[in-house]
C-alpha positions as CSV (number, residue, x, y, z in Angstrom):
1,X,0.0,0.0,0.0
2,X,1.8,3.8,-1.1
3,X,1.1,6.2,1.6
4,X,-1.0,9.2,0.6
5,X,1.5,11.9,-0.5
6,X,1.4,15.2,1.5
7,X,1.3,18.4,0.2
8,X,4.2,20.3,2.6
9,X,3.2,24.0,0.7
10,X,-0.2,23.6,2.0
11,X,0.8,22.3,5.5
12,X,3.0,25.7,5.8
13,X,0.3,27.8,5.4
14,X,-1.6,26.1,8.4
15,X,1.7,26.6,10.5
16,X,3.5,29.6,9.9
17,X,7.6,29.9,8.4
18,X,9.7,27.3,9.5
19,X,13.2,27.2,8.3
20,X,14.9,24.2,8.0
21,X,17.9,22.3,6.9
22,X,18.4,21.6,3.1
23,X,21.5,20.6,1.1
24,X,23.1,23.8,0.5
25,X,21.0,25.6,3.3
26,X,22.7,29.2,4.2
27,X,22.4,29.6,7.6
28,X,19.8,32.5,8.8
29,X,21.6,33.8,11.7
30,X,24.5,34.1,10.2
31,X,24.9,33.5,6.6
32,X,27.3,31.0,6.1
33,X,27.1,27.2,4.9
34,X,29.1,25.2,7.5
35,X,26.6,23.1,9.1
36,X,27.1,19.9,12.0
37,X,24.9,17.3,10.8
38,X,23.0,15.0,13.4
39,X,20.2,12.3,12.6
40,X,17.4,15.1,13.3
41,X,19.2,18.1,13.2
42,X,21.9,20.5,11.9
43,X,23.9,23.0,13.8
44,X,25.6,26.3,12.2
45,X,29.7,25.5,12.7
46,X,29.9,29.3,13.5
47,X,27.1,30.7,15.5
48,X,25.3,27.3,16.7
49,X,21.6,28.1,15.1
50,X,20.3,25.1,14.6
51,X,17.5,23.5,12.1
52,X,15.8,20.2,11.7
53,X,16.1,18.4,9.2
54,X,13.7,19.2,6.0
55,X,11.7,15.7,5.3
56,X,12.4,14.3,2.3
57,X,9.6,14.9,-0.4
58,X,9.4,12.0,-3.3
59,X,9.1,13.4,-6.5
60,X,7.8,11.7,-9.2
């Protein structure tokens, strides 16, 4: 059975901005793309802002 697909664009509007971490993600505190990578998280090398991890969308 495929799970029903979500539809993340409409999900945002129900819960406001929410950055989070992406390949190539600047960070917004500071600006810069060194990030720490953990299973559920990433944290800004410089200034320690840190961002979940963006779920991964199946396209296709």
């Amino acid at each position: 059975m495929i799970a029903p697909r979500r539809d993340y664009r409409a999900a945002q509007a129900d819960r406001g901005y929410q950055p989070s971490y992406v390949a190539g993600t600047a960070c917004p505190g500071c600006g810069h793309r060194a990030w720490l990578l953990g299973r559920r998280a990433a944290e800004c090398g410089r200034c320690g802002t840190a961002l979940p991890l963006a779920p991964e969308v199946a396209h296709g």
